[in-house]
N, C-alpha and C positions, 0 to 999 in steps of 0.2 A: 868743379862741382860747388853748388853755394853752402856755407855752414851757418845760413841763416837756419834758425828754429820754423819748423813748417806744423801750418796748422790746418788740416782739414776738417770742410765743413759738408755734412751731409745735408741734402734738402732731399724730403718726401713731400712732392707737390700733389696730395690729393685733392678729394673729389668732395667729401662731405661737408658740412660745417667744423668739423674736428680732423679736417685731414691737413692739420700742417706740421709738421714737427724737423725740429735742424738737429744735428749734436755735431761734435768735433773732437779728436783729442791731438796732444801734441807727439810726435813722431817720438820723442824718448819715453813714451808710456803709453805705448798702446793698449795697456789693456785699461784705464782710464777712459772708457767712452762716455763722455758728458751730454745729458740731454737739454736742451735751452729750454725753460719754463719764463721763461719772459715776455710777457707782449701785454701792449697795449690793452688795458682795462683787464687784464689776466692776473694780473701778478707777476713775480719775479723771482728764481731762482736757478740753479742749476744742480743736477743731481747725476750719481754716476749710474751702469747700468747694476752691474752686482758688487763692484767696492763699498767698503764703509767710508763714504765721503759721502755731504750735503754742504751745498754751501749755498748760504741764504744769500742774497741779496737785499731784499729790501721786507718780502713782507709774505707769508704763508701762503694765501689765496693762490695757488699756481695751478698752472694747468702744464701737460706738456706738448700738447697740443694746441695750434687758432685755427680757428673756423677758414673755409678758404672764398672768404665772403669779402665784397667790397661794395660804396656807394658813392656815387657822385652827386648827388643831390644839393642843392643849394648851394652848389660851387665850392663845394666841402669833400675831400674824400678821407673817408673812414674806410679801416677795414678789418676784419679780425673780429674779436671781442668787442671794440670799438661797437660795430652796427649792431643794427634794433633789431627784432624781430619782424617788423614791420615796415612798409615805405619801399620804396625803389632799393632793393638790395641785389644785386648779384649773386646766385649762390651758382656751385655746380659747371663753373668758367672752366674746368680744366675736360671734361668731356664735350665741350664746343670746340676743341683744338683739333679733335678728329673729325672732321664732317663727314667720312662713311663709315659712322659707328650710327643706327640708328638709335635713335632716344625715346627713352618713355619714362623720363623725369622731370613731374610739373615744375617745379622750380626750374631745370633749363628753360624747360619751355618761354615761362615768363623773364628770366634771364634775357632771352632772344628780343623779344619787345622794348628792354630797357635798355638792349645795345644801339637798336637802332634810333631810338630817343636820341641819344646821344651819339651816338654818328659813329661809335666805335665795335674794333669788330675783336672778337676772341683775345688774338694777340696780343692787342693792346692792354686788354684789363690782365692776361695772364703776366705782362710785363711789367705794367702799375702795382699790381700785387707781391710779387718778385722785388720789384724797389725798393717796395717797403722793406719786404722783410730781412732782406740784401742790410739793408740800412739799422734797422731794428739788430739784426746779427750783430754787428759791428759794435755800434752800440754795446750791447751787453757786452763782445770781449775788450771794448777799450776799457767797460770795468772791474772786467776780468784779470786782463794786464797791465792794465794803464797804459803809459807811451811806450811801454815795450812793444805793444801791438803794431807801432809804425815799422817795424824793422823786422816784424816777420812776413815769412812767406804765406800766404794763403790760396790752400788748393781747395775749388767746389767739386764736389760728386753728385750730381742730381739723377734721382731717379724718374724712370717713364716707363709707362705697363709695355710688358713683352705685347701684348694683342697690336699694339698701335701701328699703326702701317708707317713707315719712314718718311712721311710726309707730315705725320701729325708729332713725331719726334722731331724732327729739323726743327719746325713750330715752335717745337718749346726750349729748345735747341736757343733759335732765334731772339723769344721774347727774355731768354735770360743772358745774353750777351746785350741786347737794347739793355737791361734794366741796371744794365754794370758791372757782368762779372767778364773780366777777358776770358776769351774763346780760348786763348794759351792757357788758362786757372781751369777750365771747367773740362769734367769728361760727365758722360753721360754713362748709366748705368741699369740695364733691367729691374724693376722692384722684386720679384722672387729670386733672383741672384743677389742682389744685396741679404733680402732676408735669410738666403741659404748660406750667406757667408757667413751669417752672426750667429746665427740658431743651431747650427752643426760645432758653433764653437762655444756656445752658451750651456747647451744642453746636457753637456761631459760632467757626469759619465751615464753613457747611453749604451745599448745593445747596437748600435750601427758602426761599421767596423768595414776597412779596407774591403772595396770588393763590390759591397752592400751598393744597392739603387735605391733612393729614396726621390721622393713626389713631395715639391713644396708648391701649397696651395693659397695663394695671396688673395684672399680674400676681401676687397675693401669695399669703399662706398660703392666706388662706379663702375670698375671691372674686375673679374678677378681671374689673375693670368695661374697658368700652372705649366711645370718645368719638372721633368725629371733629369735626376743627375745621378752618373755613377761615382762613387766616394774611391777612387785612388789610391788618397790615403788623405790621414785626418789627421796626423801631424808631420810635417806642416799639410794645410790641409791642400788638397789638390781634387779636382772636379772632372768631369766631362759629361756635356747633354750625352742624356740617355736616348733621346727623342726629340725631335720640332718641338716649342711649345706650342701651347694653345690657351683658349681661352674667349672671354663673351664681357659685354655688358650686362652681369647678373649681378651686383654686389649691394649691399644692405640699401640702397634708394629703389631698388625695385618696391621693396618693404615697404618704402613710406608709396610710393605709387600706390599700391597693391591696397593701402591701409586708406589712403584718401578715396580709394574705388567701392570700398567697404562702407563707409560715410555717407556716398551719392547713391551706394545701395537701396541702404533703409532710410534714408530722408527724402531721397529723390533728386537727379539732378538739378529741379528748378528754385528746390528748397536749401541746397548746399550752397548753390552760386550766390543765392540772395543774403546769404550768412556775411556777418562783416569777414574783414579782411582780418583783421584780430581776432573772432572768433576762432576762424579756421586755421590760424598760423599756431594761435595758443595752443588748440588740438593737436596738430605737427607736434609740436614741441614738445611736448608733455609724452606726445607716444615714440619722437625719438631718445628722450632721456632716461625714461622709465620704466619703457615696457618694451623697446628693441634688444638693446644691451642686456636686458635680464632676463626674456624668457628663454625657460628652460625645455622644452620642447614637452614628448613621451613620459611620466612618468617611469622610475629605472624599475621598481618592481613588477607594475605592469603595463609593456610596452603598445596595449591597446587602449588606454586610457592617459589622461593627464593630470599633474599632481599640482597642487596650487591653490593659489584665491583668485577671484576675478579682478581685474583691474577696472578703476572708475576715470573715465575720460573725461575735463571737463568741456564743455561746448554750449558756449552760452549762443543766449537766443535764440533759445528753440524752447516753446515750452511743451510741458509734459507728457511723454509717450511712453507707458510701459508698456504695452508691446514689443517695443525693441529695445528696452533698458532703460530710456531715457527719463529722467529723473533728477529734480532740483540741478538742473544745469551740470547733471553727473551721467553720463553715457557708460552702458555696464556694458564692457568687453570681457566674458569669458574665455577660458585656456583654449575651450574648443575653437571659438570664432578665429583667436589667435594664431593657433596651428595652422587651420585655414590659411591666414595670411601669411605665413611663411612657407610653408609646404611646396607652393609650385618652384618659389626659386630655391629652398636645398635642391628638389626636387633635380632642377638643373644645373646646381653643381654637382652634386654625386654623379650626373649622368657625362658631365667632364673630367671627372676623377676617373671613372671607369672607363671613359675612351683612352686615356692617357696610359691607363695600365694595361689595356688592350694593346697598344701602340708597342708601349714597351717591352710587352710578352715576345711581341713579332720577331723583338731583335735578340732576343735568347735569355735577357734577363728575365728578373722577377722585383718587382717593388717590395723593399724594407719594411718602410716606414714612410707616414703619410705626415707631413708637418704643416701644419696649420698658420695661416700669420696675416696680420692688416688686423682691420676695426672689427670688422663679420668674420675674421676667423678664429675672434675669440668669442662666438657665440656658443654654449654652452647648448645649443638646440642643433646645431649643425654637428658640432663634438658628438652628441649619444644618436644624432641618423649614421655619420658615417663606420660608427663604432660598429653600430647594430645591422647595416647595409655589406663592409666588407669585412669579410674574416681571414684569421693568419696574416691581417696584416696590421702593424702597430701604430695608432693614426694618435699625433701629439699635437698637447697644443702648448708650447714655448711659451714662459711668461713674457708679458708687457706688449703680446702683439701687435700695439698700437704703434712699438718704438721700434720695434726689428727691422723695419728696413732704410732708415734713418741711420742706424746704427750699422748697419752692414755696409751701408753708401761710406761711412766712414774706417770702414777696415778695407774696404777694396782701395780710398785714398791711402791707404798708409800703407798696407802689402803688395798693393798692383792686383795684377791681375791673376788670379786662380782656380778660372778654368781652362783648360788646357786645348781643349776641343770642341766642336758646335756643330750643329746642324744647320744646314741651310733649310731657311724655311722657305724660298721659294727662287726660282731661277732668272736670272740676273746677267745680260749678255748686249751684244753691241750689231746691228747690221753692217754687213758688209757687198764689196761685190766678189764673185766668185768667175775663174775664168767654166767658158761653156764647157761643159762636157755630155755629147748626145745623149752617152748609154745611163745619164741619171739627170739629166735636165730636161724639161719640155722644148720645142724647140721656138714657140710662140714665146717662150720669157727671153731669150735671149737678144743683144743688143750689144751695136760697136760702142767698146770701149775706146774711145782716141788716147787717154792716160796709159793703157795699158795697151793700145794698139791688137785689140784680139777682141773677139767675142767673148762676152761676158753676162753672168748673169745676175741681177741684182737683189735686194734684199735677201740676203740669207743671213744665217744668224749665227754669231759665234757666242756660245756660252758661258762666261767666265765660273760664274758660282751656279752650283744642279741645285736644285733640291732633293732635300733628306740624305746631300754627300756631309762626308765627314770635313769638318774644315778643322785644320790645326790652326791656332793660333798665332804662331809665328812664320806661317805662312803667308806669301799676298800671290792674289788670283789674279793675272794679267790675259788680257783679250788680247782677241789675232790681231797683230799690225794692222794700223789702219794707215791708208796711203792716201795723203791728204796732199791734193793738188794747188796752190798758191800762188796767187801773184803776189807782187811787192808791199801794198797797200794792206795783205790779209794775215800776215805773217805775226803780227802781236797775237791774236786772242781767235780762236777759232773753237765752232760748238759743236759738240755730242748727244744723240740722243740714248741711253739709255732705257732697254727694255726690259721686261719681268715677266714671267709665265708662270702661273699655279697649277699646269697642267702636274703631271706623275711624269710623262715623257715631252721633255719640250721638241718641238718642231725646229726641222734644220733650216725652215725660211721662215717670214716676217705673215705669220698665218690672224687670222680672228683670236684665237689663243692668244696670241702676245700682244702686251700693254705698254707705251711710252711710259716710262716710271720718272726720268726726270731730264733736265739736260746738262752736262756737264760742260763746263766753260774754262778750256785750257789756256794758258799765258805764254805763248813760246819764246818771249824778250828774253827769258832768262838760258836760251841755249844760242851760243855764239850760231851767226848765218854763215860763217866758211864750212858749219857741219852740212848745210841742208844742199841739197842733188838741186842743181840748176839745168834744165832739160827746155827742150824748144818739142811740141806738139806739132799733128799733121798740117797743122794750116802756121807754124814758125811761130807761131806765138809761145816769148820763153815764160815759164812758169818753175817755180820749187816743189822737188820733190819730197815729202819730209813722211817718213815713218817711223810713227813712236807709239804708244802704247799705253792704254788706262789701265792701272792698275787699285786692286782694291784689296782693302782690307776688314774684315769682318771684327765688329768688338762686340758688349754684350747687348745694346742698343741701338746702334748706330753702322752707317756703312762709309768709312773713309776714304778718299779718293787723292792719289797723282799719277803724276803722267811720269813717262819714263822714254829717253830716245837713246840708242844705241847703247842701253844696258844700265843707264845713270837716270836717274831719278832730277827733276827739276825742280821741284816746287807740287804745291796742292792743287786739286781741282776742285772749283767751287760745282755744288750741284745745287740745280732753281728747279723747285717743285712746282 
């Protein structure tokens, strides 16, 4: 075992302009979780989350957050604080990593335009970006340690929204092994599971207590996943899904969506477009800094009115219109108008909060406590709906929700893993052939098998992982034997298709229901050939007979894969989306 000192590093790769934030601490002190405030044109420091420690680095101005922005322009790439508000910027690159999510974020949108400019597609800017900040890390701990930092271990933790289908995590998976972190350094981790590792250990001392089901709701820019967990026990802490999660692309850019649609309302769209480009960006800006983060929804005395001033938007080049506020280049947004634009999307998270507690009703529990966490789930308007929406249950919002799951990335690197158990969120299995049997086969599907010498029937489907089963943790899901026919030439590296079904009940053959999800590509060089069955077929042709087995393993993100031939385990299986 090595007695090098190990450092882990969390990354939350969001969605907003403010979704970037790393921390780390060192394995002799964990409860020292440090958040990196340093980046380019940010400032520089680091601070811990609830110890009395600050330690300056160079200069106040800090954020602990960077924008998750970059620009290639003029053969210059900027990223973070660094870029303008204005010009060829990329904002919103980490919701292009999923392309069946659909989108209604005009900045992706425009994003999309500027990749193709440039010839480059998602991965690549999510990788470039990742470089940096890979780079930028380091940096700040080589000032941190000095040359002691050459001689430690460094583990990453990166976080990826539960929602994301295993294609669009592999992706990010992918672009942060290209941007320099060994694939041996890096585990991948759900964002509402990191937050629920920190915030269940933050928030002591609380009324949740062994036994208790609590719903944490990661609210951020782009999606916001939700997870219930049953609490075990809470020292040392121990978890298990209460339920599948779930979740949407609802999180605080719907708002600015929502808010730019409000603009092309009362100006008009022919009037909006013709706005400069800096008019309209300054707009954005002004109403993400100052009037998203801080409105407060309902008045708390009375919850059919609102309490407040109106907010003044600046928006030049447009002159004078009181009729709809406009005024000395000050656009008058009142509390009402605002509401307005927030409204449909609480509107659709509470309506995912409540499927979840439905869900979990199902299974004999009852939710705790409702925790809040990410950028929009520290809004202070979402706090008094859900307050005033569910009752008998206790809905929290954690300080520094912007740092929670950053911070949790880095207590899962340092204690492993602590949930115990999972849900399968959807069914996960391998075709096969099966010998005939009349009293449950058609008699039209059947077909000589010469490998197996009998009539046989094809595509049916062996299930490894069901959905909505319990998965233990240190269990691995191995599929039926597959019996892989080989001549000499084919015996290195032979491929797997991998299927998935979101049915309730998946089907025992290869139906409209089931989806190729990926294909696994196994290496057999490394199992000596006196193991494999040399066998001669109806027409004497010799061929190897070789049956071994995919076996898989479930983590909080991700779905691991080896192969296994006569009970022994070989090596990994790569999976190609």
């Amino acid at each position: 075992m090595s007695c090098r000192q190990r450092i882990v590093v969390g990354i939350d790769f969001g969605t907003s302009n403010s979704g970037f934030s790393v921390a780390w601490a060192l394995q002799t002190s964990p409860d020292d979780v440090e958040v990196l405030s340093a980046w380019p044109g940010g400032g520089n420091s680091t601070s811990t989350s609830g110890n009395i420690f600050h330690h300056q680095l160079i200069r106040s101005e800090t954020t602990p957050r960077v924008p998750t922005t970059i620009s290639y322009e003029n053969n210059q790439i900027l990223w973070g604080h660094q870029t303008s508000m204005f010009g060829e910027v990329i904002r919103g690159i980490k919701l292009l990593l999923d392309p069946t999510q659909e989108i209604k974020h005009t900045p992706v949108a425009e994003s999309k335009k500027i990749l193709e400019k440039y010839n480059k597609d998602p991965a690549d800017v999510a990788r470039d970006h990742l470089q940096l900040l890979i780079a930028k890390t380091k940096e700040v701990l080589k000032c941190r340690f000095g040359d002691a930092i050459e001689t430690m271990e460094i583990q990453y933790v990166m976080t990826v929204p539960a929602v994301w289908t295993d294609k669009a995590k592999n992706n990010t998976l992918t672009a942060a092994t290209e941007a320099g972190i060994p694939v041996t350094d890096l585990t991948l981790v759900s964002e509402p599971e990191a937050a629920a590792l920190y915030c269940l250990k933050s928030i002591q001392p609380n009324t949740i207590k062994n036994g208790d089901a609590v719903l944490i709701c990661d609210a951020g820019g782009g999606t916001v996943d939700l997870i219930s967990y049953c609490v075990k026990s809470i020292h040392p802490l121990r978890l298990e899904e209460a339920t599948a999660g779930t979740g949407n692309i609802c999180g605080s850019v719907l708002l600015d969506k929502r808010f730019e649609d409000h603009l092309i309302g009362i100006l008009g769209e022919r009037k909006y477009r013709n706005l400069s480009q800096k008019s309209r960006e300054f707009a954005m800006k002004y109403w993400q800094e100052n009037i998203k983060p801080h409105f407060a929804g309902l008045s708390d005395e009375d919850d059919s009115g609102y309490s407040g001033v109106d907010y003044f938007v600046p928006l030049a080049g447009v002159g004078d219109k009181r009729m709809i506020g406009l005024e000395s280049g000050l656009l008058t947004l009142s509390q009402q108008t605002t509401g307005g634009i927030f409204n449909p999307v609480v509107d659709e998270i509470e309506a995912l909060i409540q499927e979840q507690m439905v869900e979990v009703s199902s299974t004999g529990k009852q939710i705790k406590a409702i925790l809040l966490v990410g950028g929009f789930g520290s809004s202070e308007c979402l706090l008094k709906r859900l307050r005033s929406a569910i009752i008998n249950v206790t809905v929290m919002q954690p300080p520094n929700a912007l740092l929670n799951v950053s911070r949790g990335a880095v207590l899962r690197g340092l204690e492993g893993n602590q949930v115990n158990k999972r849900i399968g969120r959807r069914h996960y299995g391998v075709s096969f052939s099966q010998k005939y049997d009349p009293k449950i086969h058609h008699r039209t599907d059947k077909y000589w098998n010469s490998f197996y010498k009998e009539w046989s029937v094809d595509n049916r489907m062996s299930w490894c992982i069901k959905r909505s089963e319990s998965l233990l943790m240190k269990k691995d899901f191995v599929n039926h034997p597959i019996p892989l026919k080989a001549a000499e030439q084919d015996l290195r590296c032979v491929e797997d298709s991998l299927y998935i079904c979101n049915m309730d009940d998946a089907p025992d053959s290869k139906t409209a229901d089931v989806f190729k999800f990926c294909t696994l590509k196994t290496y057999l060089s490394a199992i000596p050939r006196s193991f494999f069955k040399l066998r001669t077929d109806s027409r004497g042709k010799k061929y190897y007979r070789i049956d071994y087995q995919i076996v898989m393993t479930p983590t909080s993100a991700s779905l691991l894969f080896h192969f296994e031939f006569n009970g022994v385990s070989y090596g990994s299986v790569q999976a190609k989306y």
